[in-house]
Structures are given as C-alpha cells and as structure tokens.
VEXPADREN-230687 format. One record per residue (C-alpha): residue number from 1; residue in one letter; chain; x, y negated, z negated. Coordinates in pm, whole numbers, plus 50000, padded with zeros to 5 digits. Layout:
! VEXPADREN-230687
+-----+----+----+-------+-------+-------+
|   i | aa | ch |    c1 |    c2 |    c3 |
+-----+----+----+-------+-------+-------+
| NUM |  a |  A |     X |     Y |     Z |
...
+-----+----+----+-------+-------+-------+
***
This chain:
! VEXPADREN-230687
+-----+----+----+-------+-------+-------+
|   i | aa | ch |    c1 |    c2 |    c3 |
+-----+----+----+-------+-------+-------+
|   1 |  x |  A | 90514 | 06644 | 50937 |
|   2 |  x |  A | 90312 | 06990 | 50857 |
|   3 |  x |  A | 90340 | 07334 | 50842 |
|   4 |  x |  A | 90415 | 07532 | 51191 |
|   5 |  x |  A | 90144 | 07832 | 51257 |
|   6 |  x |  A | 90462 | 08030 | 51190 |
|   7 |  x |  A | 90460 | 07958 | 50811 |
|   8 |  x |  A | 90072 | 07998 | 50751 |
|   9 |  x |  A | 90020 | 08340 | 50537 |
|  10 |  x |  A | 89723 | 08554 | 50642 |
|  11 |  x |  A | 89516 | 08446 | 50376 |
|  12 |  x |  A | 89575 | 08052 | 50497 |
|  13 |  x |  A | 89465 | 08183 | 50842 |
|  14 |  x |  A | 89137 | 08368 | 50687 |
|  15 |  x |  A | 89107 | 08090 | 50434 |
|  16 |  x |  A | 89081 | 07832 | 50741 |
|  17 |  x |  A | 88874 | 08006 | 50971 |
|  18 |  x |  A | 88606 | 08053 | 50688 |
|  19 |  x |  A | 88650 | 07725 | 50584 |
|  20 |  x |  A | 88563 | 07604 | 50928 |
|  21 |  x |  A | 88229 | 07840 | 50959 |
|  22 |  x |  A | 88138 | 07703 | 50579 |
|  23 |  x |  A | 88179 | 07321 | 50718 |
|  24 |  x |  A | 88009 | 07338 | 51010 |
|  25 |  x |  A | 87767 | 07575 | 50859 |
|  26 |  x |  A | 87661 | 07311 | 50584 |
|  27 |  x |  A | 87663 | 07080 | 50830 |
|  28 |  x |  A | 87434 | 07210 | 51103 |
|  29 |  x |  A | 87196 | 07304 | 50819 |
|  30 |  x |  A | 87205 | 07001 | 50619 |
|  31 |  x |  A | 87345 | 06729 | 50778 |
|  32 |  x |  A | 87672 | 06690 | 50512 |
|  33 |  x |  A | 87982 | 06552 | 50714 |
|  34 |  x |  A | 88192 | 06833 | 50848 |
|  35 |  x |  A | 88539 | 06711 | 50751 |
|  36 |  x |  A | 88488 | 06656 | 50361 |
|  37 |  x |  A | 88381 | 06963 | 50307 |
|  38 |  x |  A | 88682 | 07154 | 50557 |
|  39 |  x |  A | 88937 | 06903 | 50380 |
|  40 |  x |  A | 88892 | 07030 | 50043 |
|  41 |  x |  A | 89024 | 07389 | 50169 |
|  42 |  x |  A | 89234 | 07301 | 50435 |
|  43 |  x |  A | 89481 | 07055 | 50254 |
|  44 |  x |  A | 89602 | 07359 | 50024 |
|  45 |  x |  A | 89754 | 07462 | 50308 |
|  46 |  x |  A | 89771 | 07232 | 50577 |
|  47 |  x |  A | 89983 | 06896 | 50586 |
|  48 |  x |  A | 89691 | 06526 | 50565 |
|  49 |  x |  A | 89850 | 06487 | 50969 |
|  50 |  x |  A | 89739 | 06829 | 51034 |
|  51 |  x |  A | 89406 | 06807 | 50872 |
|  52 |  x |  A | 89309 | 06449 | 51020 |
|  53 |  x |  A | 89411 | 06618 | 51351 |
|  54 |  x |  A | 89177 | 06882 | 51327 |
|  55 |  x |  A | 88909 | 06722 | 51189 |
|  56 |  x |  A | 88893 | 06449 | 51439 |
|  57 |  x |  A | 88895 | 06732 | 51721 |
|  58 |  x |  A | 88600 | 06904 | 51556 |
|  59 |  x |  A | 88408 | 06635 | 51466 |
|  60 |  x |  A | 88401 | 06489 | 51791 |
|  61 |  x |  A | 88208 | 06838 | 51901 |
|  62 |  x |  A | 88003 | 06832 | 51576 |
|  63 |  x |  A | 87905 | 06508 | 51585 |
|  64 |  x |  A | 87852 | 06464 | 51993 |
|  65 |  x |  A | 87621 | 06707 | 51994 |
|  66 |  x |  A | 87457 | 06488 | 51696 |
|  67 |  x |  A | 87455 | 06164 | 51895 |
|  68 |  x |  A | 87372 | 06337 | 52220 |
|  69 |  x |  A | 87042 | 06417 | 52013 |
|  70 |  x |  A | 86976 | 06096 | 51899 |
|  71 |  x |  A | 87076 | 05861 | 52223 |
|  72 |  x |  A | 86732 | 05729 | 52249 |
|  73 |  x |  A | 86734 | 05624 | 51921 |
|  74 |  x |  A | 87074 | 05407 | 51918 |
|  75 |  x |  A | 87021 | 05041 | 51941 |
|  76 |  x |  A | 87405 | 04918 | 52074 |
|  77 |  x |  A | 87365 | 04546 | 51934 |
|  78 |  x |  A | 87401 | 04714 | 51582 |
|  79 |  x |  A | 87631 | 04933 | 51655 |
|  80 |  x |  A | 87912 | 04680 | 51756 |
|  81 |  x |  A | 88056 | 04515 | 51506 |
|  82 |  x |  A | 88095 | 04907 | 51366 |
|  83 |  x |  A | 88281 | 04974 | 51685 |
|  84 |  x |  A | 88538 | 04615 | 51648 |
|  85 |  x |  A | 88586 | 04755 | 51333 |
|  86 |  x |  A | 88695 | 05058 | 51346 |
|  87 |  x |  A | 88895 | 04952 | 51616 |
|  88 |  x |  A | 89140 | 04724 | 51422 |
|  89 |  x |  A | 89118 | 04988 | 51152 |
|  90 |  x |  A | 89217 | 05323 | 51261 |
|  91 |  x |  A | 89574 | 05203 | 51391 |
|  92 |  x |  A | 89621 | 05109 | 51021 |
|  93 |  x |  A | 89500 | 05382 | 50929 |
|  94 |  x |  A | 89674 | 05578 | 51181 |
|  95 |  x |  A | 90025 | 05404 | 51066 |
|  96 |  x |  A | 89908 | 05500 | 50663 |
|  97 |  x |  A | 89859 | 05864 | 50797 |
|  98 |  x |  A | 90200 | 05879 | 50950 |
|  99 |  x |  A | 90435 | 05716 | 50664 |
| 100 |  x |  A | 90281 | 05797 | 50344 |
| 101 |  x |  A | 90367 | 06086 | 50178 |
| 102 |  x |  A | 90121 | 06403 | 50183 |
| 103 |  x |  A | 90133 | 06412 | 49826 |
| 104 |  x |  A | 90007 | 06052 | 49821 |
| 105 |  x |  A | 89717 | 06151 | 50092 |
| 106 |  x |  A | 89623 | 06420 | 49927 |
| 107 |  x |  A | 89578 | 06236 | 49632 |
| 108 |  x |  A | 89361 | 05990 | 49805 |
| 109 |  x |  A | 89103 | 06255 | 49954 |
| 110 |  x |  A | 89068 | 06427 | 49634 |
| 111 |  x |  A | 88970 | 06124 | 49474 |
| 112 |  x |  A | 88752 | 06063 | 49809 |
| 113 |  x |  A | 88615 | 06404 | 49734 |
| 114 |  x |  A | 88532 | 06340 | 49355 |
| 115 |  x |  A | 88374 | 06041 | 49416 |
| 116 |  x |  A | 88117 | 06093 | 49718 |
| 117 |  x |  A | 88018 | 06406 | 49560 |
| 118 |  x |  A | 87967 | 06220 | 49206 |
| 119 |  x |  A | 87811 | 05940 | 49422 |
| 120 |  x |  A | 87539 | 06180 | 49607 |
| 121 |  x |  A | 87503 | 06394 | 49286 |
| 122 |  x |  A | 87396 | 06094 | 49087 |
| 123 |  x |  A | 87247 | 05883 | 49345 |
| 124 |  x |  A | 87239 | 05585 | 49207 |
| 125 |  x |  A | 86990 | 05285 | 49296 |
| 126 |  x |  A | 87193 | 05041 | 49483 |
| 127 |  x |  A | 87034 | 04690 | 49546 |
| 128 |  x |  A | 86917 | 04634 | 49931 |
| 129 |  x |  A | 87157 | 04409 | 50088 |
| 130 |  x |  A | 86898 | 04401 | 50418 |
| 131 |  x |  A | 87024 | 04057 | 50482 |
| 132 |  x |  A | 87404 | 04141 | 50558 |
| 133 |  x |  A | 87496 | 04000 | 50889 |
| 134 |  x |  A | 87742 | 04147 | 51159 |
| 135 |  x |  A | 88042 | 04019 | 50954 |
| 136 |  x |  A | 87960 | 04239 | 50659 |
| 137 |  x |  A | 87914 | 04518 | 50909 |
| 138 |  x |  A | 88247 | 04462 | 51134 |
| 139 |  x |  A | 88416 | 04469 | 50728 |
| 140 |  x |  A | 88257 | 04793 | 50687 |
| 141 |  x |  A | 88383 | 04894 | 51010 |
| 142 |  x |  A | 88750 | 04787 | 50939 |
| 143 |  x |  A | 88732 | 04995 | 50628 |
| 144 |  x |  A | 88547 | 05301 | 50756 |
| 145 |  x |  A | 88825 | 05280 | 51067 |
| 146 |  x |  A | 89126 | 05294 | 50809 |
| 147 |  x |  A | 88997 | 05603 | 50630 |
| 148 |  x |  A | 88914 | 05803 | 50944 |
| 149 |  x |  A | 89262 | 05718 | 51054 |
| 150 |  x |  A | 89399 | 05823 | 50766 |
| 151 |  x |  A | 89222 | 06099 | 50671 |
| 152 |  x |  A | 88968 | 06189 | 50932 |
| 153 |  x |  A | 88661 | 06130 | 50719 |
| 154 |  x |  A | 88528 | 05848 | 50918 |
| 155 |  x |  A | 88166 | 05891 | 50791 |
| 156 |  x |  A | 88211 | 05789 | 50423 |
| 157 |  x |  A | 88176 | 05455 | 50378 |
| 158 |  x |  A | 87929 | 05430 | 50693 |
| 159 |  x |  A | 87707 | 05634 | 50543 |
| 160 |  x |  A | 87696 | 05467 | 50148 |
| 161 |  x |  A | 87685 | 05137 | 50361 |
| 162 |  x |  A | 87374 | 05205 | 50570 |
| 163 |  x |  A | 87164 | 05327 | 50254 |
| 164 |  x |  A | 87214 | 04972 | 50150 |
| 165 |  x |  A | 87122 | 04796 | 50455 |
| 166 |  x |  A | 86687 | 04881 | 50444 |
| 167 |  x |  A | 86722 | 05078 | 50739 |
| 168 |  x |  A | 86511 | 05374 | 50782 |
| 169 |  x |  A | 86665 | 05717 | 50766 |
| 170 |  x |  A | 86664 | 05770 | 51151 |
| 171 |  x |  A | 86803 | 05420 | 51176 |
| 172 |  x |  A | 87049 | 05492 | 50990 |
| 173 |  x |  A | 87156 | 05817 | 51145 |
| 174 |  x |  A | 87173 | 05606 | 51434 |
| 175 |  x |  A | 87405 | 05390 | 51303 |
| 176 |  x |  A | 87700 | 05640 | 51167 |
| 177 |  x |  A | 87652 | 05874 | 51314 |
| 178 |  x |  A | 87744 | 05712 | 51658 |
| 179 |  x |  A | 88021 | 05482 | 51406 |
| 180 |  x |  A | 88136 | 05847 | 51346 |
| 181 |  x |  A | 88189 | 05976 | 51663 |
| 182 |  x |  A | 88382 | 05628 | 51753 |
| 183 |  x |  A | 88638 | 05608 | 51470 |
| 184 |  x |  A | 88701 | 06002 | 51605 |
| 185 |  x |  A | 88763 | 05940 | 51912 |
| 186 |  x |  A | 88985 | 05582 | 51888 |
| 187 |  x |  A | 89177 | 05834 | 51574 |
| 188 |  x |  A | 89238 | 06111 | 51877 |
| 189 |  x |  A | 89372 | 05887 | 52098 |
| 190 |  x |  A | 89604 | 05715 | 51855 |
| 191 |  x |  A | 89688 | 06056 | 51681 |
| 192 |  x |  A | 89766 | 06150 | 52043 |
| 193 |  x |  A | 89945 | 05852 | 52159 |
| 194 |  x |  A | 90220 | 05833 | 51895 |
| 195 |  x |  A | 90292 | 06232 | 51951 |
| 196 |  x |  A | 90110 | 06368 | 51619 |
| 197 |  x |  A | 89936 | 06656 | 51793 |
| 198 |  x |  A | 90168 | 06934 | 51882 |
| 199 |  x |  A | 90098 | 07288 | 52024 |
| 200 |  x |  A | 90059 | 07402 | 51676 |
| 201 |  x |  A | 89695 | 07201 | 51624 |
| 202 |  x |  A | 89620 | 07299 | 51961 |
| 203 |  x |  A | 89626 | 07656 | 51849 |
| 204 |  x |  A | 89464 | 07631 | 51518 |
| 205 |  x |  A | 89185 | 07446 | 51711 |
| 206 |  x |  A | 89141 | 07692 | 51919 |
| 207 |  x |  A | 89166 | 07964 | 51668 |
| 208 |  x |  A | 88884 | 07827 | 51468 |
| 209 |  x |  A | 88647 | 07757 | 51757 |
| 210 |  x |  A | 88450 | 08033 | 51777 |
| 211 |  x |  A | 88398 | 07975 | 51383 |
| 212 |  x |  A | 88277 | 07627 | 51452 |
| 213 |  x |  A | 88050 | 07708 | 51747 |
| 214 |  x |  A | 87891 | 08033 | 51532 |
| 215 |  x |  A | 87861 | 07831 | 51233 |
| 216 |  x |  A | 87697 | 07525 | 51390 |
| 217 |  x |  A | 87466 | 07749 | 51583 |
| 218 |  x |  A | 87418 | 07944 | 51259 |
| 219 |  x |  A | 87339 | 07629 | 51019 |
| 220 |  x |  A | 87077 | 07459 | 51297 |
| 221 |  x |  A | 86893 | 07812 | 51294 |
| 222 |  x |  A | 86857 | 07769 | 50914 |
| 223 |  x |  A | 86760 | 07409 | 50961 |
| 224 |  x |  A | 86432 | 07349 | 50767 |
| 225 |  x |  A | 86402 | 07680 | 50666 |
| 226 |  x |  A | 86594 | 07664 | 50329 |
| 227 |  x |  A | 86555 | 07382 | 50025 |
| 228 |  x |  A | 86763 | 07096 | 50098 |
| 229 |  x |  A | 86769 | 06963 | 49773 |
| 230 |  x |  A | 86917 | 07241 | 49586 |
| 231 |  x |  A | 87130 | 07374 | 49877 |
| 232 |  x |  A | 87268 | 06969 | 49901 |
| 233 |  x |  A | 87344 | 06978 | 49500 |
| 234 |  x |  A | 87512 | 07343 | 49515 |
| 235 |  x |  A | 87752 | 07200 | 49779 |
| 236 |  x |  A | 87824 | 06894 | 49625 |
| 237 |  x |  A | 87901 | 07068 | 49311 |
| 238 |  x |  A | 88144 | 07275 | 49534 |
| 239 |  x |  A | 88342 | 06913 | 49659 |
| 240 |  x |  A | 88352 | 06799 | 49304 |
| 241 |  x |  A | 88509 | 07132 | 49239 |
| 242 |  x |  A | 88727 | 07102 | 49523 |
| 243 |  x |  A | 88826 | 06711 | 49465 |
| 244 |  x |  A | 88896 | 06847 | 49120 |
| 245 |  x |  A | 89150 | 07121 | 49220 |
| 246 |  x |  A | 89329 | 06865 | 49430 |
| 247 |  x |  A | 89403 | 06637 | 49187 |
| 248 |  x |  A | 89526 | 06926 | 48952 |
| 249 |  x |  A | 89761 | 07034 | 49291 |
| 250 |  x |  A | 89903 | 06662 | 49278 |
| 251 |  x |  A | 90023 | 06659 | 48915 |
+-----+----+----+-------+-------+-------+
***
C-alpha cells in the first residue's frame, strides 16, 4: 500500500526533503501544524499510509518538544476526555486508513486542506460554547482520533474546537497540543501493530531528519522576529493552493 523508495524519482526525493524543512519551518516560526502543510506535497507522491506514517513519526518530535515546553501549563482533568477519545477513534481511523482507497484519502485531505485554510483565512466569529461539558469534549476527541488515524492530522478539529470553548490562548495550547501528541502516538502504535510501517518509512524518516531538526531550529530562531499575520495568510494561501491541486489530481 505505497510507493517503495525504489520508485521515488529524484525530484520526489528533493521535493520531500524540502517539503519537510518548509513544514517544520512554518511551524517552529508560527505555530501552524506540521502535517497539513507536509501533506499537501507529500501525497503527490507518496501513498495516504505512507504520509500518515510519516507524519505521525515527525509530529511526535515536533510536537514533544511543544508539550515538553508547556508541561507546567497542562491541567490533566481537561485533557481526558480528549485522551478516551482519541482512543476509540484512531483504531477507526486506523481501519479507514488501511481499506479505503488512496484516491478516496486523498480526496478527503484536500478537502481538509481547502477548508482549514478557508476557515483560518476568513476567521469567522464562532459563538462561545464555554459551557460544553466533558461529553462534548470526549465527541471531539472521537472525531479528532479518527482523522489523525486516518490521515495523521490529529490537530484539526482540536484546534477549531478549543477557540470555541473561552479558553485563553495558552489554555488552549495546552489542550491540543498535548491532544496532538496523544492521537500521534496511540496512531504509531496502531500503524505499527497491524504491520503498516515497513523499512521503506523508516528510511524516508530518516532521510528527512536532518531537514526537520534544521528547519525546526531554523523557524524558532525566526520566532517573533517576522509578522505573523501576513506570514500566517501567505501560508494559508499556499494550503488553499495546495488543497486545490489535490482535488484537480483526484478528477
């Protein structure tokens, strides 16, 4: 289910090694989620399996380092009806991953694409929901736990969810991103446990490590030092454009 590193041209290799500093560039400098961004390049070339993998695998060192950061911050009683979840989510979304078509996945993360960058673009004014109990977050963590299974982007729905919920922004970094880190790790060990990984993701991953380390290092440098505002439209503009090209690709 994928391409072997065998059949990758030398312009897919270049193409995901850059891809890979971009993400985690953009990322380190302004806090975007790593694997939207790398998806939108990587699934020209790369199978949905292949890109979940290595998503997952990355975002767990992305985002640890994030959570790491922010441990004094993290409040557990809110965080577990994220972590129940996601954890009767990402086998589903495991299973979806390995029996649905790639044309069909693909698909579903260019629409993904399109809409979270229309969604942050536009920004609409969503009503507070402060009052949503643990059920409404457990829901959101069923959800979020099927789409990081799926796809790898386990960050989405988190993320539009806890802009709803009155938290603060720290509190709410404190939510998804640890939700985040979760839904990649239970995805690993699933993706793992039913034989998905091979030697061939264990080699790309390692091939665009040093990408990931220099662009994360890179992007935190930057940090503060650039507008956010206009760097966070340019790259949204850039998913749109990539959700776009997708959806062309599946026709």
């Amino acid at each position: 289910m994928g391409y072997a590193m065998s059949d990758l041209h030398v312009l897919d290799l270049i193409l995901f090694v850059s891809a890979t500093f971009a993400a985690s560039f953009v990322a380190g400098l302004a806090g975007f989620a790593f694997g939207i961004i790398a998806a939108g390049v990587w699934l020209h070339f790369l199978s949905p399996a292949q890109t979940a993998t290595l998503i997952v695998a990355y975002g767990l060192i992305v985002q640890g380092v994030a959570v790491w950061k922010l441990r004094q911050a993290i409040k557990l009683e809110r965080l577990w009806p994220f972590f129940i979840g996601g954890a009767i989510g990402v086998p589903i979304g495991s299973a979806i991953l390995r029996w649905a078509s790639p044309t069909s996945l693909r698909l579903g993360v260019a629409v993904l694409l399109v809409v979270f960058s229309l969604y942050s673009l536009i920004r609409p004014k969503l009503g507070s929901i402060a009052g949503a109990g643990r059920m409404a977050d457990g829901t959101v963590g069923v959800v979020n736990g099927v789409i990081g299974g799926a796809t790898g982007l386990a960050g989405i729905v988190a993320t539009v969810w806890c802009t709803v919920r009155g938290w603060t922004p720290p509190e709410q970094r404190a939510v998804f991103q640890p939700v985040g880190v979760s839904v990649f790790l239970m995805t690993a060990l699933w993706l793992g446990g039913t034989g998905m990984v091979g030697r061939d993701m264990v080699g790309l991953f390692l091939i665009g490590l040093p990408a990931l380390a220099a662009g994360t290092w890179l992007g935190l440098r930057f940090f503060g030092k650039l507008g956010e505002t206009g760097f966070r439209r340019v790259v949204l503009l850039l998913l749109l454009v990539s959700g776009v090209a997708l959806l062309i690709d599946n026709r």
